[in-house]
C-alpha positions, 0 to 999 in steps of 0.5 A, a space after each residue: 500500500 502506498 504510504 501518504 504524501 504529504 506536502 513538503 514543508 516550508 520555514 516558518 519566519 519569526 523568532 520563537 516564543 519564550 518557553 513557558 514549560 521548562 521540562 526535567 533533562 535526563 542524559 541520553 543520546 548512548 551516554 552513561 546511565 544518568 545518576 539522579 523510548 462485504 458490501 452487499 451485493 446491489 440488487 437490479 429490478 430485472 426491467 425490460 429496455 423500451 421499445 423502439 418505438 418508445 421514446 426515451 426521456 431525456 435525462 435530468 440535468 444533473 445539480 450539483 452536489 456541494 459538500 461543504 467541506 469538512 471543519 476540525 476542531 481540536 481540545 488543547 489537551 497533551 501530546 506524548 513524544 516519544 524518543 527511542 535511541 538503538 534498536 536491536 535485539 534486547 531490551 535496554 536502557 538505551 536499547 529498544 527490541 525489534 518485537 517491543 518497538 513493534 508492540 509499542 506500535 500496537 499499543 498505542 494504535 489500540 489506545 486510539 493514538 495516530 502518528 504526527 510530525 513533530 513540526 506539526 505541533 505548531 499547527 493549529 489542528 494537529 493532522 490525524 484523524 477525527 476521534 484518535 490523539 496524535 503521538 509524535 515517534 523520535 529516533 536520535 542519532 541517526 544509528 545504524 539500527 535506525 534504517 537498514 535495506 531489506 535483503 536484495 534491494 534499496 528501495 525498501 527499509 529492512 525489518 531488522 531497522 526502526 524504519 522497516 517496522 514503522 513502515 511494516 506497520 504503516 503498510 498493515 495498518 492504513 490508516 497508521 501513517 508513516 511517521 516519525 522524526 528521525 534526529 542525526 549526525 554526521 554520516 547517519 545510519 551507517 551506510 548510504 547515508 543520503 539514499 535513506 535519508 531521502 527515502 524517508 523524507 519522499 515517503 513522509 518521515 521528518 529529518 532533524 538537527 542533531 549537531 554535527 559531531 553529537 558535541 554537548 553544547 553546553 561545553 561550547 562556546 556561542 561561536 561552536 554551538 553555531 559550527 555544529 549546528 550549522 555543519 549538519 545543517 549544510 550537510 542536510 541542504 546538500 543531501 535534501 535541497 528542497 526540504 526544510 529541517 526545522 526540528 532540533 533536539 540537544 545532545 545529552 539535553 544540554 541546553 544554553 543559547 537556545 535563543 541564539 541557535 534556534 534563529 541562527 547562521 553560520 558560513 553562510 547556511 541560515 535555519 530557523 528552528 520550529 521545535 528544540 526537544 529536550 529528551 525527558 519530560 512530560 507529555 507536551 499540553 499545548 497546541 500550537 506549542 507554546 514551549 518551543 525552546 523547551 519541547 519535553 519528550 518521553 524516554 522509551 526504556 524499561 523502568 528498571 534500567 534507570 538507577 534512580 527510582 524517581 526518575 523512573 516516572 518519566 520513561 513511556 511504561 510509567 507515564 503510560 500506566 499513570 497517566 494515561 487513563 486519566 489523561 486529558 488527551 488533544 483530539 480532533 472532532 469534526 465540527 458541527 
């Protein structure tokens, strides 16, 4: 089934709102653990064709019908982001298995959730179906297990990838878009670099800005949180010239400038960033996002992979198990 397809997206211009939800940080990105992701059949009179003789009406002139089109309305309730790093074959702190990463997917497709863009968040209406609450997938670093070719070919990400079971369930359950924002590095994904990354943007999936070198910003000087920034910008317009990467999330959710860096230039390459993520929090309660410097997200990881017991309520297993049956959730109703 093909995926959808959707418009590229354009740069916003503007600056930023100032952040009014300032989420926990936790250390991510593959560092240490910190120490505080049948119709029926129609039936047909048998009737008999005039005669010849007969004459035959004409047909009506047709009046058109006008369908008003359709008018969406949505709450201002909370919108989980969900941040996965490896994929492979165990269940880590760092690690999420190939069959969990798919039980995740069914998961949240049986609790009425539907994938969004991260961008999306600063629209109005957030573009999922009627009835159903958007979650938005992130994948940081850009890791080989991100996105490997199926055997024998490269047109079609492998199961053995996050790409290939996203696309996998994309493909088995339609109304399930292909969705997610993957944030990288130099050199993402191991091999091939530039043809996945451009399978991912032609197919619906958003690229971001993870620095250059995956450097923490917060040990840099203004001048070098540009150079990062701004090198893995030039090398995404050189490999995707007609898309706009306008999502950023911080290395080891080391946060400084961010006024600086979310409008910012370097060596003549210039970007405005929609979103900067942080990589722990709480679900995001606002639409359009009010937060951008600050976007909280949602670690995927096994409770007991994190030392420190307080800080287990911020992976998805816990919010999940208290938070959501109780959560005031954004959704999209048809209007009146």
């Amino acid at each position: 089934m093909p995926s959808r397809q959707r418009p590229r997206r354009t740069e916003r211009t503007g600056r930023l709102l100032p952040a009014l939800l300032v989420a926990s940080v936790l250390t991510a990105c593959g560092a240490r653990p910190p120490a505080p992701p049948a119709p029926q059949a129609s039936v047909t009179s048998a009737v008999a064709p005039p005669a010849p003789s007969q004459a035959i009406p004409a047909a009506p002139t047709p009046v058109p019908v006008v369908t008003p089109p359709v008018r969406l309305v949505a709450n201002n309730g909370a919108v989980p982001i969900l941040e996965y790093h490896r994929v492979g074959s165990t269940d880590g702190r760092w690690e999420r298995s190939y069959a969990s990463l798919a039980a995740d997917l069914q998961d949240l497709y049986t609790h009425g959730f539907r994938p969004a863009d991260l961008s999306a968040l600063a629209d109005a209406v957030v573009p999922v179906p009627p009835g159903t609450h958007p979650v938005v997938l992130t994948f940081d670093d850009g890791d080989p297990s991100h996105f490997t070719w199926a055997a024998g070919g490269t047109t079609t990400p492998g199961l053995d990838s996050a790409a290939g079971i996203l696309w996998h369930f994309h493909q088995t359950h339609p109304d399930w878009a292909f969705a997610a924002t993957f944030f990288v590095n130099k050199h993402p994904f191991g091999t091939d670099s530039a043809a996945k990354l451009r399978w991912l943007v032609a197919h619906g999936a958003e690229v971001g800005n993870h620095t250059y070198d995956h450097a923490d910003l917060s040990t840099l000087s203004l001048a070098d949180e540009l150079a990062e920034i701004g090198k893995e910008q030039a090398y995404l317009a050189q490999v995707l010239p007609q898309y706009a990467v306008v999502d950023f999330a911080y290395p080891y959710g080391a946060v400084k400038n961010w006024q600086a860096i979310a409008d910012g230039a370097y060596a003549g390459v210039t970007w405005h960033f929609k979103f900067l993520t942080l990589v722990a929090g709480s679900p995001l309660a606002a639409i359009p996002a009010t937060t951008p410097a600050n976007v909280p997200r949602i670690q995927v990881a096994p409770p007991a992979t994190i030392d420190n017991p307080n800080w287990r309520q911020l992976v998805w297993a816990s919010w999940e198990q208290r938070w959501l049956p109780t959560a005031k959730l954004y959704s999209v109703q048809t209007a009146p």
